[in-house]
C-alpha positions in Angstrom: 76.5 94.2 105.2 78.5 97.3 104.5 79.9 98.7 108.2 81.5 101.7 108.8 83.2 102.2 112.5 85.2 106.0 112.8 87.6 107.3 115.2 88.6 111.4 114.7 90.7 113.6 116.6 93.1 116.2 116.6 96.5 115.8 116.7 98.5 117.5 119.5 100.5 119.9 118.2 103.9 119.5 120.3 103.4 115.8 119.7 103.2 115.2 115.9 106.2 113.4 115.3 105.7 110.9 118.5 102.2 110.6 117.0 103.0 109.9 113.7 105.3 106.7 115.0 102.7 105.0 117.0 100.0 105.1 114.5 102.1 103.3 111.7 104.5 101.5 114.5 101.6 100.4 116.9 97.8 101.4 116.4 97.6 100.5 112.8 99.0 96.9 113.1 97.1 96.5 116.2 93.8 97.7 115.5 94.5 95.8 112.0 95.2 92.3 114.3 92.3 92.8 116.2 89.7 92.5 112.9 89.1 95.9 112.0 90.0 96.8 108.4 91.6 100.0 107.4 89.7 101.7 104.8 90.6 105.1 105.1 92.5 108.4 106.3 91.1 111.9 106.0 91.6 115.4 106.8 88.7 117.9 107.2 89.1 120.5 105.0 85.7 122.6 105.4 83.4 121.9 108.1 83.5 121.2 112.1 86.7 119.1 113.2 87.9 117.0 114.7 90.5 117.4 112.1 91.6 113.9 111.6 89.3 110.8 111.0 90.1 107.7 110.5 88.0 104.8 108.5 87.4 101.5 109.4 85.3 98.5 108.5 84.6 95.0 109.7 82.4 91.7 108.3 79.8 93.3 110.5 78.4 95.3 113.4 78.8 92.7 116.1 82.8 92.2 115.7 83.3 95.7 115.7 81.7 95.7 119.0 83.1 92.9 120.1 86.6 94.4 119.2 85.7 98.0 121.0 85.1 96.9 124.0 87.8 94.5 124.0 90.7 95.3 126.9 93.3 95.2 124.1 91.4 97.8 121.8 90.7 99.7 125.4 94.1 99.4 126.2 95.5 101.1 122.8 92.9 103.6 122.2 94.5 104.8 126.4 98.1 105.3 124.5 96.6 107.1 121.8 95.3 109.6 123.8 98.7 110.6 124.7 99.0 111.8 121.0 95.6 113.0 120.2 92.6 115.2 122.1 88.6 115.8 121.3 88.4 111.9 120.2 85.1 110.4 119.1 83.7 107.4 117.8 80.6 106.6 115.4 79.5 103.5 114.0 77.0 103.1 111.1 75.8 100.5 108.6 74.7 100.9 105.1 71.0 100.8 104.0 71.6 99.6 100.9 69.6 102.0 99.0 72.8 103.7 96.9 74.8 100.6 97.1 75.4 97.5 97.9 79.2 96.8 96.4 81.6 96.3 99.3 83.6 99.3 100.9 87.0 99.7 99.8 90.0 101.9 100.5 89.8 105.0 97.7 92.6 107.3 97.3 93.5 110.4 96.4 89.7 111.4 96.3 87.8 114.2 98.5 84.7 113.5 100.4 81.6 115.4 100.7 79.5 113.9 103.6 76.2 115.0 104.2 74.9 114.8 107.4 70.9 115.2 108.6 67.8 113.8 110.3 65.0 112.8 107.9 61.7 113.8 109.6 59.4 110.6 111.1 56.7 112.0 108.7 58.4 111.8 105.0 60.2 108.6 105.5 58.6 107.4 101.8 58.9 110.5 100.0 62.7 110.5 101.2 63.6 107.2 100.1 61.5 107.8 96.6 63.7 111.6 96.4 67.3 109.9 97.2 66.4 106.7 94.3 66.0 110.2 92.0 69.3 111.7 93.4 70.8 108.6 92.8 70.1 108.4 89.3 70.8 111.9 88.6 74.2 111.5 89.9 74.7 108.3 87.8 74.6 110.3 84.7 77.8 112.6 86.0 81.5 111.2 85.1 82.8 113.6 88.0 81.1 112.5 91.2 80.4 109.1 92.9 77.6 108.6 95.1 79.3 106.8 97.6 76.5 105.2 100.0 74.0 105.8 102.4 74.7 105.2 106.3 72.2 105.2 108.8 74.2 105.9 112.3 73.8 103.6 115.2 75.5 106.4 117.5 78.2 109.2 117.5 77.0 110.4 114.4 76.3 114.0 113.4 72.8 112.5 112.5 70.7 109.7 111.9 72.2 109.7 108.1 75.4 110.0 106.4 75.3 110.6 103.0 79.1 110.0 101.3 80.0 111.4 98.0 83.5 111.0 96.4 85.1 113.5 93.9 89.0 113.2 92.4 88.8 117.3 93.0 87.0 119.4 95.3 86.1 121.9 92.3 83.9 118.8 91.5 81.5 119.9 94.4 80.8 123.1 93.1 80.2 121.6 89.2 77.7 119.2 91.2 76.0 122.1 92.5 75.8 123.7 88.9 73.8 120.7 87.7 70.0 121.9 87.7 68.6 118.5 88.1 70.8 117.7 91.4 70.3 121.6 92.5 66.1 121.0 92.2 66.5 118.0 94.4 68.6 119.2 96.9 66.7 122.2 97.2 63.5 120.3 97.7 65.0 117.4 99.8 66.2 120.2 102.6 63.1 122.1 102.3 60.7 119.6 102.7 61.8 116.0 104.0 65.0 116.6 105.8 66.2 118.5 109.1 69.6 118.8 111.2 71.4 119.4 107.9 75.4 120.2 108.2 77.9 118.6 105.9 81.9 118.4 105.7 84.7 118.7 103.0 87.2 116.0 103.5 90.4 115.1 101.7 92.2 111.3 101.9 95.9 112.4 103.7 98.6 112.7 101.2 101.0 110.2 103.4 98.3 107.5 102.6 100.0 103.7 101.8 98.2 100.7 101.5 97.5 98.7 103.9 97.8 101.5 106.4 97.3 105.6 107.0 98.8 108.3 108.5 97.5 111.5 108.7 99.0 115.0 108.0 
């Protein structure tokens, strides 16, 4: 099963370079030790903050909470908020229904996430609408539909719907598609409510196996 855990913040201002240390120095090789994976570093670009998220995974839902409520997890999540304010958490798990290939780090690539509540009625007519949105996108060399998470809690929503682009203009070329434009239109008219969504960009200091943000 495809798991995705997330930590965002911002970054105190008058403690970037401190802040910068102890994520590469300390949280990323301890978090990293403790079983979560690093798969990704991003920067919001358009939408509500926290400015800063960061990506993890694990081999499923019960280590990662095994791992947060840990006291060594507790224990460095209290030094980073030295460096960092307005922190959250979310954790999620895929349903399958875009895809089932295992979550990897991607980079250089900008993320337009999709955020909503589908409502209790249109459950069917959802999941028949997003296999159509699926195969639409398919036929497009410029976007990747990404996967589907349903959010367990400290989401935005119930659903996360992740799509990758190599350039933001991408988004807008996705929304000039007729076919996609129909079925979003229809999707957020009829079956979906609590919409929002978020541009997001991988940070430009990103090096494998670890992140750090702008």
């Amino acid at each position: 099963m495809n798991v995705l855990y997330t930590q965002q913040w911002n970054v105190e201002r008058d403690k970037e370079a401190e802040y910068l240390a102890f994520i590469s120095e300390k949280y990323n090789p301890k978090v990293t030790s403790l079983g979560l994976q690093i798969v990704g570093g991003y920067y919001v670009e358009v939408g509500v903050g926290p400015t800063t998220v960061a990506v993890f995974s694990a081999e499923n839902i019960n280590l990662i909470n095994e791992i947060v409520i840990s006291e060594e997890y507790r224990k460095i999540t209290n030094e980073l908020n030295f460096y960092v304010n307005s922190r959250t958490s979310a954790l999620g798990f895929s349903t399958g229904r875009v895809s089932n290939e295992p979550y990897t780090i991607q980079e250089g690539v900008w993320k337009w996430n999709h955020y909503y509540n589908v409502r209790p009625n249109k459950k069917d007519d959802y999941k028949r609408i997003l296999g159509q949105i699926v195969k639409a996108i398919e036929k497009l060399d410029f976007v990747e539909l990404t996967q589907e998470w349903h959010m367990l809690y400290g989401g935005r929503a119930d659903y996360l719907l992740e799509m990758t682009f190599k350039d933001p203009i991408d988004a807008a070329r996705l929304l000039n598609n007729q076919q996609f434009r129909e079925l979003e239109k229809m999707i957020k008219k009829e079956l979906i409510i609590d919409y929002s969504n978020r541009l997001i960009r991988s940070t430009e200091r990103f090096d494998k196996p670890r992140w750090i943000t702008l």
